[in-house]
Backbone bond lengths (Angstrom), bond angles and torsions (degrees), N, CA, C in turn:
res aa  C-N    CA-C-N  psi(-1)  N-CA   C-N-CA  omega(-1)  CA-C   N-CA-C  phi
1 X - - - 1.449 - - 1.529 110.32 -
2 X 1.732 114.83 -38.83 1.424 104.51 167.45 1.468 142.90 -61.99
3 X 1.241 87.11 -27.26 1.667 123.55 171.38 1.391 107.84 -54.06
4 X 1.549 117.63 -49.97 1.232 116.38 173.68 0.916 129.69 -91.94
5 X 1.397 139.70 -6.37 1.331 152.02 118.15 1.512 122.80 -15.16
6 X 1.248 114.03 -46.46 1.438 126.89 -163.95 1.465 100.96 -113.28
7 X 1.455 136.76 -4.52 0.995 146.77 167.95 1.793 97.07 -87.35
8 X 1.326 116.65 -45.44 1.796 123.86 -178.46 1.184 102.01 -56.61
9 X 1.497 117.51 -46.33 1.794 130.04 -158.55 1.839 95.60 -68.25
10 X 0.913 109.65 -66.05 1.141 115.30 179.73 1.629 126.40 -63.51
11 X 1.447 115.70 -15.28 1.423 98.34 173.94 2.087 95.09 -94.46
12 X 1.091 114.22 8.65 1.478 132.15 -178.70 2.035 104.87 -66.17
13 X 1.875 68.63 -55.47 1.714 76.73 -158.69 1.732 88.66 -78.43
14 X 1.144 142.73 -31.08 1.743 131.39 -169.92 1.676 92.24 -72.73
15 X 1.536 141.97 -37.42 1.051 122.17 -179.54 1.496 106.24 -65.73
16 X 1.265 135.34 -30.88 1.585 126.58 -168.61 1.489 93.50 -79.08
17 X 1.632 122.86 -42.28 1.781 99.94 -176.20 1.309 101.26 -68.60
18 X 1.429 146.73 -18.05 1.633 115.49 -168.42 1.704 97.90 -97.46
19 X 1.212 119.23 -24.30 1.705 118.84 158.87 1.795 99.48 -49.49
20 X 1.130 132.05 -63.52 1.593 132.74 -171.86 1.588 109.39 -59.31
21 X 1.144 109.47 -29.95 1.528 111.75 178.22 1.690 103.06 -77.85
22 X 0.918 113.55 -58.46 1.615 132.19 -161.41 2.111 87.99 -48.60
23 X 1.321 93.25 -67.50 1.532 117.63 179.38 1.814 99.44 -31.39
24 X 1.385 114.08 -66.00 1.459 99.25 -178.22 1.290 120.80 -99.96
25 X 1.534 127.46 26.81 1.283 133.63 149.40 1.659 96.02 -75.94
26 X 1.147 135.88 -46.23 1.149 145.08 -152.49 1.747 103.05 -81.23
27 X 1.147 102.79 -44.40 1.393 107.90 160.35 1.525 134.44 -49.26
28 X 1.222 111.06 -64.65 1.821 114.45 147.03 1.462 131.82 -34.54
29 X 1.157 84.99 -85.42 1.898 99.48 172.50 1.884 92.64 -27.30
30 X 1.408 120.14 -68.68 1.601 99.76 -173.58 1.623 120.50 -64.03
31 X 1.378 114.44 -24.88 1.460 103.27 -170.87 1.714 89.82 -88.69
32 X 1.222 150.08 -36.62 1.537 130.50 141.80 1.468 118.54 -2.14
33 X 1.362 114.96 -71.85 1.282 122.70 -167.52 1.586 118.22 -84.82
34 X 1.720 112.90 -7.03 1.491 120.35 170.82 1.418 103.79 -89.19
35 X 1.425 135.11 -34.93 1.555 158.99 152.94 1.732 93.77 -30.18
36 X 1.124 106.13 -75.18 1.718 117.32 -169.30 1.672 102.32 -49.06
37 X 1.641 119.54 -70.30 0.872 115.48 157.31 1.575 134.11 -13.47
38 X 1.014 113.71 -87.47 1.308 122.43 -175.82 2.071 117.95 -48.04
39 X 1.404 91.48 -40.26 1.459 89.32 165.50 1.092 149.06 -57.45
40 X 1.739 86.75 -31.66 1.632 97.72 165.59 1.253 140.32 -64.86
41 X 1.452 95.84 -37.75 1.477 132.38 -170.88 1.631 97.63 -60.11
42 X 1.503 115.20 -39.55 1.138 112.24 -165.99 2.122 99.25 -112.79
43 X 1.485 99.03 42.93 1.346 79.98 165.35 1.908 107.00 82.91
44 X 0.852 121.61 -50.04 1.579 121.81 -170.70 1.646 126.22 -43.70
45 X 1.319 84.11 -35.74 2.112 92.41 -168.95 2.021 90.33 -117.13
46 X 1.291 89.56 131.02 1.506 90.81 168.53 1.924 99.74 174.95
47 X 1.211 102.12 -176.56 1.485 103.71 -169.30 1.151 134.21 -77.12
48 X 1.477 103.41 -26.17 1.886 110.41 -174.67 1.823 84.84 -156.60
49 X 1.537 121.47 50.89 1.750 115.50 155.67 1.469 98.46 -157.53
50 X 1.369 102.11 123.86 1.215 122.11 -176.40 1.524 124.51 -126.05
51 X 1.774 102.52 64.48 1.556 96.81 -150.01 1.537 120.28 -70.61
52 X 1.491 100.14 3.70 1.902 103.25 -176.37 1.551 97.19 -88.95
53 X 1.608 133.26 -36.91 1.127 118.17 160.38 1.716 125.08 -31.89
54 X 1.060 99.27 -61.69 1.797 135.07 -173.52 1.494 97.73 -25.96
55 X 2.014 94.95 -65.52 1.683 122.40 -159.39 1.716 85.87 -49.14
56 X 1.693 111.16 -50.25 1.532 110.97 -145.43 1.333 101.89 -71.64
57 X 1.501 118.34 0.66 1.598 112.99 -159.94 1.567 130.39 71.50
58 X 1.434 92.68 20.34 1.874 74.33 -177.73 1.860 99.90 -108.81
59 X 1.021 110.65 169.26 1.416 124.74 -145.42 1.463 101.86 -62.19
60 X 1.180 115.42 175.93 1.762 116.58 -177.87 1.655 103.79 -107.82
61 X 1.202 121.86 161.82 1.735 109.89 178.49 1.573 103.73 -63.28
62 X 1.450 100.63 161.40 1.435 101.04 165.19 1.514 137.47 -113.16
63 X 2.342 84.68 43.88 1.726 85.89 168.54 1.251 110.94 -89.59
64 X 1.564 113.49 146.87 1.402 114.24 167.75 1.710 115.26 -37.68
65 X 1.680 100.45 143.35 1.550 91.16 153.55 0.953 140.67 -99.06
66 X 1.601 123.02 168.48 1.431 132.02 175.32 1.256 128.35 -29.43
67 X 1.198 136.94 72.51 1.529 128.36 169.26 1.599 118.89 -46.94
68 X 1.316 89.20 128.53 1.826 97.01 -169.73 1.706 102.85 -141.22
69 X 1.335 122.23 131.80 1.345 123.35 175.31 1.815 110.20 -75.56
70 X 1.006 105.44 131.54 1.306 99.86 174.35 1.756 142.26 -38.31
71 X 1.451 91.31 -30.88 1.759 109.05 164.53 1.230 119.02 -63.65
72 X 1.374 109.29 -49.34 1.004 124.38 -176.16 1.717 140.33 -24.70
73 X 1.727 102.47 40.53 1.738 89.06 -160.52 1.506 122.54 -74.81
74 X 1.028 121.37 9.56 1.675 107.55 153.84 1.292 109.13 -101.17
75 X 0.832 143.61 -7.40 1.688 126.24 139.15 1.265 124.92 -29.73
76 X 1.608 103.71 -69.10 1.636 133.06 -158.64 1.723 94.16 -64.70
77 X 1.252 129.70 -37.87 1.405 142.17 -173.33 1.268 91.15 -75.56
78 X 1.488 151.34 -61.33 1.166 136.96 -154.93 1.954 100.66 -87.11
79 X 1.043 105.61 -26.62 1.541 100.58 179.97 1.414 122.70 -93.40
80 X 1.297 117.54 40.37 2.085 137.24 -149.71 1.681 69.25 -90.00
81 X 1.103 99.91 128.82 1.639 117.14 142.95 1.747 109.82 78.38
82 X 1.576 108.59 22.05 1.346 116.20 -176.72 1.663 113.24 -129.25
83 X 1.296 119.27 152.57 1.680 106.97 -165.98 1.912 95.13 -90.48
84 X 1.728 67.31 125.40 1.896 91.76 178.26 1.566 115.19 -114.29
85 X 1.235 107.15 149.54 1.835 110.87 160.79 1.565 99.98 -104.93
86 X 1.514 114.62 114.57 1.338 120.09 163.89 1.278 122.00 -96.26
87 X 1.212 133.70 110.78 1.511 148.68 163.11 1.534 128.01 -65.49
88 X 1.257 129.38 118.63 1.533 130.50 -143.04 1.784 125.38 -179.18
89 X 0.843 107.43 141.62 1.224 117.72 168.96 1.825 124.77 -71.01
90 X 0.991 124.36 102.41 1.986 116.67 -174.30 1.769 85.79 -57.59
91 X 1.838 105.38 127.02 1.290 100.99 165.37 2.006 102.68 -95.26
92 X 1.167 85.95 -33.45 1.943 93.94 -165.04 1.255 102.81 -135.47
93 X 1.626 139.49 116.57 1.328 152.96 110.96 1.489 104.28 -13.26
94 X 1.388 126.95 139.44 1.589 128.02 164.80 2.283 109.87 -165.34
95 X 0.946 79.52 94.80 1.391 100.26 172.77 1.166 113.12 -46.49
96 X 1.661 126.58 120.16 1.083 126.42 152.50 1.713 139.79 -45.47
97 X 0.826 145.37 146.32 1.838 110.02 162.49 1.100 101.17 -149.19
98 X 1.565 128.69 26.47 0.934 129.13 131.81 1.935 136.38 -70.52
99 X 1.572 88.85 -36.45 1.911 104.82 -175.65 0.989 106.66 -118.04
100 X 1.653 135.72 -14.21 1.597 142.87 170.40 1.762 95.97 83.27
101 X 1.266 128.34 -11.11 1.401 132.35 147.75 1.925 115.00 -36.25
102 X 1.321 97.69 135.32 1.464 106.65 169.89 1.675 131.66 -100.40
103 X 0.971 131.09 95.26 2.096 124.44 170.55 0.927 108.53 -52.96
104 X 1.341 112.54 130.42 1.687 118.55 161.91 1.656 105.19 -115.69
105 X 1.206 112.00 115.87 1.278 123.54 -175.13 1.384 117.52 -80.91
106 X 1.476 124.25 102.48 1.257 111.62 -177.01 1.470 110.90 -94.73
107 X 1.285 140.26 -168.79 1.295 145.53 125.01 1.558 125.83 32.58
108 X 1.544 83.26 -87.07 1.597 97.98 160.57 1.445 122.49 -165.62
109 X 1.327 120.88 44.88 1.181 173.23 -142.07 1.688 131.59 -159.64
110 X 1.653 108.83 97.40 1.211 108.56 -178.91 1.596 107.18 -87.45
111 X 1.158 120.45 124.92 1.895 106.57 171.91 1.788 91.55 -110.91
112 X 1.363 106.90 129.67 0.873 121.96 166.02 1.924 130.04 -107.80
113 X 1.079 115.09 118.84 1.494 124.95 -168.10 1.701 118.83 -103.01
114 X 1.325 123.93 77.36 1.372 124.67 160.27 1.358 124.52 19.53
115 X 1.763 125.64 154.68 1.263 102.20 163.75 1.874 111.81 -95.30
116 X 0.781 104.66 10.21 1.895 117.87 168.06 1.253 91.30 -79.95
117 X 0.852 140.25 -35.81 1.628 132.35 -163.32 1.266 138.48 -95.30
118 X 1.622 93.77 -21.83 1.591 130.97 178.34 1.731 92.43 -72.26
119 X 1.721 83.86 -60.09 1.769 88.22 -147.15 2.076 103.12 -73.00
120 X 1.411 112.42 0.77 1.332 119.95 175.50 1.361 94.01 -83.35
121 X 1.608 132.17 -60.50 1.514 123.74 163.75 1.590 128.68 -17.63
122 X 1.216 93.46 -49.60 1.713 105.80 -168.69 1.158 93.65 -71.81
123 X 1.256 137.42 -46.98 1.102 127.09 -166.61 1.660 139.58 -98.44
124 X 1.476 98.23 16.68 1.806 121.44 141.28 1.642 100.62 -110.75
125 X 1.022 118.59 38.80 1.835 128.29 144.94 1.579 85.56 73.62
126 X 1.196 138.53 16.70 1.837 121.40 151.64 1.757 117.17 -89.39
127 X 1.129 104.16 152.40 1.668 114.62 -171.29 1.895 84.93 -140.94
128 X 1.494 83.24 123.92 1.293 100.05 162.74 1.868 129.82 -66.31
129 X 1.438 95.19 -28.43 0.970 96.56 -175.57 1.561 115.44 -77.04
130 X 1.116 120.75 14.65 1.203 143.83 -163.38 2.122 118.78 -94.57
131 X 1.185 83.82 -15.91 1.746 101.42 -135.98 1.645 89.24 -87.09
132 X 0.816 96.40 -21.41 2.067 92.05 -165.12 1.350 104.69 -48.87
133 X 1.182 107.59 120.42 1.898 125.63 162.65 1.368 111.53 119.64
134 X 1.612 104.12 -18.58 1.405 108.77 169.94 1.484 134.29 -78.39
135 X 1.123 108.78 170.94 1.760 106.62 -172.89 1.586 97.05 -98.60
136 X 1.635 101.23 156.31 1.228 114.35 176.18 1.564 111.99 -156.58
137 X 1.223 119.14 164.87 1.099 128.26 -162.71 1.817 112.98 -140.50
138 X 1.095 137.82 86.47 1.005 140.73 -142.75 1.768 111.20 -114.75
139 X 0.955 135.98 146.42 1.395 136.38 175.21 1.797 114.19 -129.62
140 X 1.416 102.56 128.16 1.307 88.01 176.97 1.999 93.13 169.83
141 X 1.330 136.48 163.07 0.914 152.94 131.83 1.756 126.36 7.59
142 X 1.227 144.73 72.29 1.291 144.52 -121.69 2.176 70.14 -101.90
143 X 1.673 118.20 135.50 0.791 110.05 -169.70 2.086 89.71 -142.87
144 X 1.528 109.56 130.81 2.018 99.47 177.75 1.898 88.72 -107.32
145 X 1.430 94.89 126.72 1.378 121.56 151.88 1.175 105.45 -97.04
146 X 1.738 120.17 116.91 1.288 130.07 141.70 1.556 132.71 5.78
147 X 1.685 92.54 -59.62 1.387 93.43 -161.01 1.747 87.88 -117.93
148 X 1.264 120.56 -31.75 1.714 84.55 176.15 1.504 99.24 -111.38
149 X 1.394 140.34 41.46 1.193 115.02 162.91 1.606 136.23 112.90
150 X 1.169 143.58 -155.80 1.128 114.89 130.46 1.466 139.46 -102.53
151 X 1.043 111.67 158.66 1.654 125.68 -173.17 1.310 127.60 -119.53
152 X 1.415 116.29 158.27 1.657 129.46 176.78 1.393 125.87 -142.78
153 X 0.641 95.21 106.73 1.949 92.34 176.58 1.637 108.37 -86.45
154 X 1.130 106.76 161.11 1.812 96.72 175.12 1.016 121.41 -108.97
155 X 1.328 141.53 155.15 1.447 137.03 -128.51 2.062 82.96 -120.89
156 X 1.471 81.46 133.47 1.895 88.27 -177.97 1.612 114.79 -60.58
157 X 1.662 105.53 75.55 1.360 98.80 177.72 1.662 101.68 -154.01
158 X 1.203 121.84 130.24 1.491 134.32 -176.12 1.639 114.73 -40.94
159 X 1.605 118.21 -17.26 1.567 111.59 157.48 1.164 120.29 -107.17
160 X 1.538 134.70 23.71 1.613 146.54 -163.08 1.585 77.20 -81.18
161 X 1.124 111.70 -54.04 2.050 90.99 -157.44 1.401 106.40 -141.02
162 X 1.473 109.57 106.42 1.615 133.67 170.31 1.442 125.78 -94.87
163 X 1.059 118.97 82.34 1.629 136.73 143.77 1.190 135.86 4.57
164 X 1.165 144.29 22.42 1.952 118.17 -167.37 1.549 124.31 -123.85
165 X 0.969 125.85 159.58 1.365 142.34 -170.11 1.600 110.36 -29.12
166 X 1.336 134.80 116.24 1.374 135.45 176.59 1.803 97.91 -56.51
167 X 1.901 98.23 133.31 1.601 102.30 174.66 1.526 104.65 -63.43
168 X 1.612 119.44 154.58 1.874 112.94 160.91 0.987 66.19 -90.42
């Protein structure tokens, strides 16, 4: 009778460790999938943008990007958070004066330009503030801000952002 007692006790206590195991497998597996979640939400997990690479500096792939017309908003919606070339007309120049950075307002498309970037402009004799009506061609990270929209920065490379005269 003790035998089976102590045979009960013990298959007692192996059901509570595989309940305790189960319990913090179960635990992971969800904060995994709240982790996954959240990354997305903010941009992190996706197919071809890898902005913690980016932060660390290591190189970007070297497939071409997405060519997208600036009008284009179901494009721009399906390509959120992937490296695009947007094609466009500058509708509005808008000066920072808080960061000495310049907006170029396209379409529906904010490209936004640094003040390192401005003041590197100025100094092969282009001024951004200059640009309105012209066409441009921009490369860089297609990014939606909430509150202003979507955005682009240009990717540190001598064809990220091309300039020229709007056709009549």
């Amino acid at each position: 009778m003790e035998k089976l007692k102590k045979k009960a006790e013990e298959m007692d206590l192996m059901k509570l460790r595989i309940i305790a195991i189960s319990g913090v497998v179960l635990i992971f597996v969800f904060a995994l999938v709240i982790l996954y979640i959240g990354g997305k939400k903010m941009g992190l997990v996706g197919k071809h943008h890898y902005p913690l690479l980016e932060l660390a500096g290591i190189e970007k792939s070297d497939r071409p990007p997405i060519s997208i017309k600036g009008s284009d908003l179901k494009k721009l919606k399906k390509a959120k958070g992937r490296r695009v070339m947007i094609i466009d007309t500058i509708k509005d120049v808008t000066l920072s004066t808080e960061t000495g950075g310049v907006g170029l307002k396209l379409t529906h498309v904010q490209v936004l330009l640094s003040n390192k970037t401005v003041e590197a402009l100025q100094k092969h004799g282009e001024n951004p503030l200059d640009w309105k009506g012209k066409n441009v061609e921009v490369i860089g990270v297609l990014n939606f801000n909430p509150l202003y929209g979507y955005q682009i920065v240009p990717e540190n490379s001598p064809d990220a952002l091309k300039v020229a005269t709007a056709a009549k």
